[in-house]
C-alpha positions as CSV (number, residue, x, y, z in Angstrom):
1,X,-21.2,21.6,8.6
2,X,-20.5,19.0,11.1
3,X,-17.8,16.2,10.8
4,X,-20.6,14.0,10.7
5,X,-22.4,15.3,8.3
6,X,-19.3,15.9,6.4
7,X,-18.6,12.3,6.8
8,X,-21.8,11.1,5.1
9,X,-20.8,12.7,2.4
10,X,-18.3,9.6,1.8
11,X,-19.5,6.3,1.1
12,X,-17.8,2.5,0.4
13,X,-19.8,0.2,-1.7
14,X,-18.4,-2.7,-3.6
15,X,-20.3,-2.3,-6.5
16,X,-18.7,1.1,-6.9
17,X,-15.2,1.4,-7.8
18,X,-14.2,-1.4,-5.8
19,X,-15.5,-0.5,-2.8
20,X,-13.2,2.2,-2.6
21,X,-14.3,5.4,-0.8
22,X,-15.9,7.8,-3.2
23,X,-17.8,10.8,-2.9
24,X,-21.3,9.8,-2.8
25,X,-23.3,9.7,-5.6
26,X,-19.8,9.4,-7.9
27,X,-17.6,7.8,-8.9
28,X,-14.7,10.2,-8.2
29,X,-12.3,8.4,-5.4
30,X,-11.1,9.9,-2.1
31,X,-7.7,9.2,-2.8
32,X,-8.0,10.3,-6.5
33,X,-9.3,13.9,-5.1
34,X,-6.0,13.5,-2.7
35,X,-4.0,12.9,-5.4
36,X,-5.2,15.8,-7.9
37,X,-5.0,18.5,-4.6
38,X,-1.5,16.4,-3.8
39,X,0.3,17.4,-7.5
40,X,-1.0,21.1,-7.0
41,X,-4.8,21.7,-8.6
42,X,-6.9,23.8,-6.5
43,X,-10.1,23.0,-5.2
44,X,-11.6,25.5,-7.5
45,X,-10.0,23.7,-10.4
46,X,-11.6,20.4,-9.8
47,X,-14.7,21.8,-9.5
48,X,-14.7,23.5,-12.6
49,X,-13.3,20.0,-13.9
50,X,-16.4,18.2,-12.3
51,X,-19.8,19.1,-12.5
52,X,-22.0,18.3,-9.3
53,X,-18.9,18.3,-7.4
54,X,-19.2,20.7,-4.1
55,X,-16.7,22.0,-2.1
56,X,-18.1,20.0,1.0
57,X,-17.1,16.7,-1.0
58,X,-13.3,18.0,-1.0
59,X,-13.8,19.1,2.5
60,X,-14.9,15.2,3.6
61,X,-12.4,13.7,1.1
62,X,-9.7,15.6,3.3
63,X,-11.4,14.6,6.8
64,X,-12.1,11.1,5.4
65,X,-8.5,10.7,5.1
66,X,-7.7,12.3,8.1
67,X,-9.7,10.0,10.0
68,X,-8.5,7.1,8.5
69,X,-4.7,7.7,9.7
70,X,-5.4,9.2,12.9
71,X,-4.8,6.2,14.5
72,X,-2.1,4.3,12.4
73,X,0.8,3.9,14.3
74,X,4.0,4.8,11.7
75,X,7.3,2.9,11.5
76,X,9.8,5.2,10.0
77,X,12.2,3.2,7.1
78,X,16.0,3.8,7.5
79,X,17.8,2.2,4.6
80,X,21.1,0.9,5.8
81,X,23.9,1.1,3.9
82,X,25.0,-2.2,1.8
């Protein structure tokens, strides 16, 4: 599957959750399926947890994000002491 194609996958509507990016034709958030793969479920966990989910919507969750930070320039934070 092409990053395009994975890409349509993701979809920003603000009469959806905000206008957050979901997973098309959910209502299960990018950054939510970041989160649950972040604190150590697997991808075949949350499908199992959700039905209709496929492992091409994890796949453009990831690449969404990836996208989306490629070019954000980072300032690190040094805390001084007091």
């Amino acid at each position: 599957m092409t990053d395009k194609e994975l890409l349509q996958r993701i979809t920003c509507d603000p009469a959806i959750m905000v206008g957050k990016p979901v997973v098309q034709g959910t209502r299960l958030t990018v950054d939510y399926l970041l989160n649950l793969l972040a604190h150590g479920s697997t991808v075949d966990e949350i499908l199992a947890e959700y039905d209709g989910l496929q492992r091409e919507d994890i796949q453009a969750a990831l690449l969404f994000a990836s996208r989306c930070l490629a070019n954000t320039a980072f300032m690190p934070l040094v805390a001084e002491p007091a």
